[in-house]
C-alpha positions as CSV (number, residue, x, y, z in Angstrom):
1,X,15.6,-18.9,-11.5
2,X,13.7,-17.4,-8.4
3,X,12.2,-18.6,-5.8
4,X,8.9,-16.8,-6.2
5,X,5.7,-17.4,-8.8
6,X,8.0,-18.0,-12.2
7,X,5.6,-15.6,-13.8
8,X,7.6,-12.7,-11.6
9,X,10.9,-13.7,-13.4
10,X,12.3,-12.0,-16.1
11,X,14.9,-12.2,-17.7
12,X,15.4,-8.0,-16.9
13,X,15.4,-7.8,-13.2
14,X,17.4,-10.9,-12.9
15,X,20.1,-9.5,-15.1
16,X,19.7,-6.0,-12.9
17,X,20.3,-7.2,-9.7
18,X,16.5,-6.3,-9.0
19,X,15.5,-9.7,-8.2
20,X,17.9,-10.3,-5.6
21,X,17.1,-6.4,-4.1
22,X,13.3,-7.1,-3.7
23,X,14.1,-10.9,-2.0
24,X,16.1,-8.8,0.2
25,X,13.3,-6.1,1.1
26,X,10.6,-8.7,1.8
27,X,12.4,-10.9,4.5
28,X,9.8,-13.0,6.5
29,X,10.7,-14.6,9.8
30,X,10.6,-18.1,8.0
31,X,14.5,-16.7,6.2
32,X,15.6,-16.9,10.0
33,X,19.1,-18.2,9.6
34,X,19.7,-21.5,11.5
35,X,23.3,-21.2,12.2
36,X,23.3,-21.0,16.6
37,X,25.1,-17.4,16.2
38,X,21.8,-15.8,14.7
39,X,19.8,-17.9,16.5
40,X,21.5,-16.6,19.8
41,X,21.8,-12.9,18.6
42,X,17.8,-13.0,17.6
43,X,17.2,-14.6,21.1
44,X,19.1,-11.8,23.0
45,X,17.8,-9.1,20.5
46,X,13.6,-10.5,21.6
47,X,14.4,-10.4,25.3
48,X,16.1,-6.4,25.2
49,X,12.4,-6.4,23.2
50,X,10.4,-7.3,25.4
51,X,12.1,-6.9,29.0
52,X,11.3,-2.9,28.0
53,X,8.2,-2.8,30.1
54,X,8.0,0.7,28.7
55,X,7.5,-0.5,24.8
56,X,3.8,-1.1,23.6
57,X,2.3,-4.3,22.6
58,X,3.2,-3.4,18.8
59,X,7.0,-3.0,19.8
60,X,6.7,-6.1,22.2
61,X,5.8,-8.1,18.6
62,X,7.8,-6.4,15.9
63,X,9.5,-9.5,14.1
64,X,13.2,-10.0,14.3
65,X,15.3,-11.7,11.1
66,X,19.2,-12.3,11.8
67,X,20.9,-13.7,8.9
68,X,24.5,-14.0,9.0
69,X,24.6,-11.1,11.8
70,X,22.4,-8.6,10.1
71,X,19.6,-7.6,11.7
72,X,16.0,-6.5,9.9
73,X,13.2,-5.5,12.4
74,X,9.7,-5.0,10.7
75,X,6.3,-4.4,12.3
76,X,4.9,-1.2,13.7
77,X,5.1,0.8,17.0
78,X,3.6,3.4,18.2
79,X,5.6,6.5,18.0
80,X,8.9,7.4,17.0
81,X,10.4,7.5,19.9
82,X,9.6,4.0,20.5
83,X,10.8,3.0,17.1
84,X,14.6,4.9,18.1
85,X,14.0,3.3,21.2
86,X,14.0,-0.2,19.8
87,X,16.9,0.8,17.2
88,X,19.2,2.1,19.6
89,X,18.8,-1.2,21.7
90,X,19.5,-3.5,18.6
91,X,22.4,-1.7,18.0
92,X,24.2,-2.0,20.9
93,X,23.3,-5.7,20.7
94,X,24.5,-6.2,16.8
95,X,26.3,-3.0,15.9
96,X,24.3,-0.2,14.3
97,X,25.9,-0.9,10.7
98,X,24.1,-4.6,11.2
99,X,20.4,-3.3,11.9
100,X,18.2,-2.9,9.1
101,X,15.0,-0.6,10.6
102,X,11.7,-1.3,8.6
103,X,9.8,-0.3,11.5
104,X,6.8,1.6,11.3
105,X,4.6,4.1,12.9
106,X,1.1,3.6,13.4
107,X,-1.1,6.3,12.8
């Protein structure tokens, strides 16, 4: 059983794997872990956020998810260079193998 709208189960992606893959892509803030290690490592990871003066609004907000170390950032930025920017800094807070970079560019 999911934890989504039953009528998105099936019998086919839960026996794939596919179920559990699109959970995984469609973390929200609200699957924030409440363990104080991800809770500290989120903190840390917002304040090398938003301490960068030089980041845009967009980057300043981009939502952080730490579950069980691993980090996702989603939201957009404005350029590239601010999305490596922001990348970079996570992983030298988490290690790069723990971020998960669904940033995006606006255009």
């Amino acid at each position: 059983m999911c934890g989504h709208v039953r009528a998105s189960c099936n019998d086919r992606t839960a026996a794939t794997g596919q179920h559990r893959y699109k959970q995984a892509r469609r973390a929200t803030a609200d699957q924030q872990k409440e363990n104080p290690a991800d809770r500290e490592l989120a903190q840390k990871i917002r304040q090398s956020i938003n301490s960068d003066k030089s980041l845009s609004t967009d980057a300043h907000n981009v939502k952080v998810i730490v579950r069980n170390g691993k980090v996702i950032l989603k939201g957009p930025v404005q350029s590239e260079e601010e999305k490596q920017k922001i990348v970079e800094k996570e992983a030298d807070l988490a290690g790069a193998d723990n971020v998960t970079n669904r940033l995006s560019v606006k255009s």
